[in-house]
Structure formats: structure tokens, C-alpha cells
C-alpha positions in Angstrom: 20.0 -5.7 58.4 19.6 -4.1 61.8 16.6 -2.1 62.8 17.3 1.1 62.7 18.1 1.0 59.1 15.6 -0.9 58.3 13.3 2.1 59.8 15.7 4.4 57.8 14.8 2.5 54.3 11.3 2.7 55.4 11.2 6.3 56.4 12.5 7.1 52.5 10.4 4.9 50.7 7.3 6.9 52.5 8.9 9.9 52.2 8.9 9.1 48.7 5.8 8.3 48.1 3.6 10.8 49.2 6.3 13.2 47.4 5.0 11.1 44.1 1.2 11.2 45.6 1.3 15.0 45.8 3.0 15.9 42.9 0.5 13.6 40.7 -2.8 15.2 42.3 -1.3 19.1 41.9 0.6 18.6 38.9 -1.5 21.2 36.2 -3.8 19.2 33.9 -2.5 20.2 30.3 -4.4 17.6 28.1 -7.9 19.3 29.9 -7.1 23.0 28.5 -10.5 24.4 27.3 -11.0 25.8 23.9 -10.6 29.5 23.8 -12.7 29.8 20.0 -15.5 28.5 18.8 -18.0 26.6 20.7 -19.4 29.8 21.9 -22.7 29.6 23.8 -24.9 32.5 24.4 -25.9 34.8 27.0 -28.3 37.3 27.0 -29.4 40.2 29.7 -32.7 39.7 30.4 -33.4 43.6 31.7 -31.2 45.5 28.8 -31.0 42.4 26.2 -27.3 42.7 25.3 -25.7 39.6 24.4 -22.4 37.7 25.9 -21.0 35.1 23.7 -18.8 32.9 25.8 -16.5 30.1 25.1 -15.7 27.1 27.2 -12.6 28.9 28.7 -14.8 32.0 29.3 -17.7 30.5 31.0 -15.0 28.9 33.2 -13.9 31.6 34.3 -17.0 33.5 34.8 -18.4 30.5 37.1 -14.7 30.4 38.9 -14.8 34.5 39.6 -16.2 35.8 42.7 -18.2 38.7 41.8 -19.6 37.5 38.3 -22.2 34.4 39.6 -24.9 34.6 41.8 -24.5 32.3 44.3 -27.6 32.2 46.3 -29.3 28.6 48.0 -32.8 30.3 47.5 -32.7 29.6 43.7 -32.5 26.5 41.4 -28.7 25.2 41.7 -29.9 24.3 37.4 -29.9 28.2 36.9 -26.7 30.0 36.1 -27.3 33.6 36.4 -24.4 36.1 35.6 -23.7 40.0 36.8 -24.6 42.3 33.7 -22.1 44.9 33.6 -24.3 47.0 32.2 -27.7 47.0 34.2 -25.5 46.3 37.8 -27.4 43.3 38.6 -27.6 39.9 38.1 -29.6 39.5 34.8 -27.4 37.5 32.5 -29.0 34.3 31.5 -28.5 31.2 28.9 -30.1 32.3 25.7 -30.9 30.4 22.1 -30.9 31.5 18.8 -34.5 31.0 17.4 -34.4 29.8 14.0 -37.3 30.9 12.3 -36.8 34.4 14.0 -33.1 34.2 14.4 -33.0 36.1 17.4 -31.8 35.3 20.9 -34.5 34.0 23.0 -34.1 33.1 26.9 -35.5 29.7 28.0 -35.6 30.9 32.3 -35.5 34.3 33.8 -32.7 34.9 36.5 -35.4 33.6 39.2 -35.3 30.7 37.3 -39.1 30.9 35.8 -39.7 29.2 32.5 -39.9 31.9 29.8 -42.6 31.3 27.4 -41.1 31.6 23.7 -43.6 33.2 21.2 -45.2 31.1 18.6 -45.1 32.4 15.0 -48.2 34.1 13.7 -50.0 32.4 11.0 -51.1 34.4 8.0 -53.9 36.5 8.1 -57.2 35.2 7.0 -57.8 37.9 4.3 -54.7 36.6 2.4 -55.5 33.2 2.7 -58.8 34.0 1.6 -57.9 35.9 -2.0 -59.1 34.2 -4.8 -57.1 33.2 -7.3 -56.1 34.7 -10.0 
């Protein structure tokens, strides 16, 4: 075989395979698609309390969108905060449902403060003090 197409065969074969490299690292991920029901985490507003229940595929795309996170290096990177339609800031913030009260509760502020969650009440000591009857 004479040089030059030796350089020719070599030229193709790289040629093809950084075509194969690039296609395999850009090629669309379909076996990763994120479920679009159920699995629903929630979001409440800590300033007007309305609630955001977002799936995997939602929250996505909330953290991908420009406007909807607050991106600032002066808080917690932990501490997802969201824009609140509603209230025009930046409020939105993981919430749980508490089960004995079953109402959403927040764990951290949007500063990214520890909330403290309220304790339930015990009964009054007049009841527990009745005799019985």
C-alpha cells in the first residue's frame, strides 16, 4: 500500500469515529424520560401559602427555566427556592404534608432557616381531670 492511501484510510476511519463519538454523547436519552403523573412532590409559598404540586418532569423544568429559580451564591446551594407567581418573589419552598394535621408544613424558609413545625397540644387538664362516671 503506498502512503498516501494509507493516510487516506486513516483520515476515514477518524473521520468516522468522532462522527460515532458525537452522535452517541448528543443522541436524546429516551429510556431517562421523567414521569409526567404521580410522584408529585409539594411546594408551598411561604408569604401567600398556595400550594404547587410538581412532578418529576415539572420540577425539571422549573430548575432548567431561567426566571423560575433563584440562583443566588449568598444562600445554601441545599435550598431550592422557586418564583411565586402570585406574591412576585421568590417564596416557593419544599413543603410536607403533616400527618396528624394533614396540612402542608415547610421544613426551611426561602433564606434557608430551619422552620420550627408545631407540636400538637395535649388535652386540657380539666378534661383529663373529670371523674368518671
Amino acid at each position: 500500500m503506498s502512503p498516501a492511501l494509507k493516510n487516506g484510510l486513516l483520515l476515514v476511519m477518524l473521520i468516522v469515529v468522532v462522527g460515532v463519538a458525537g452522535w452517541f454523547f448528543t443522541r436524546a436519552k429516551k429510556g431517562t424520560a421523567l414521569p409526567t403523573k404521580g410522584f408529585e412532590t409539594h411546594w408551598m409559598c411561604e408569604k401567600c401559602h398556595r400550594d404547587f404540586k410538581l412532578t418529576p418532569a415539572e420540577y425539571q423544568e422549573w430548575l432548567d427555566s431561567k426566571d423560575k429559580l433563584r440562583r443566588d451564591p449568598n444562600f445554601p446551594a441545599r435550598v431550592v427556592v422557586f418564583w411565586c407567581p402570585d406574591c412576585k418573589a421568590y417564596s416557593v419552598v419544599r413543603a410536607q404534608l403533616d400527618p396528624t394535621t394533614d396540612k402542608l408544613v415547610i421544613e426551611r424558609d426561602s433564606s434557608g432557616n430551619f422552620v420550627p413545625l408545631a407540636t400538637p397540644k395535649a388535652p386540657a387538664a380539666e378534661e383529663s381531670e373529670k371523674p368518671p362516671q
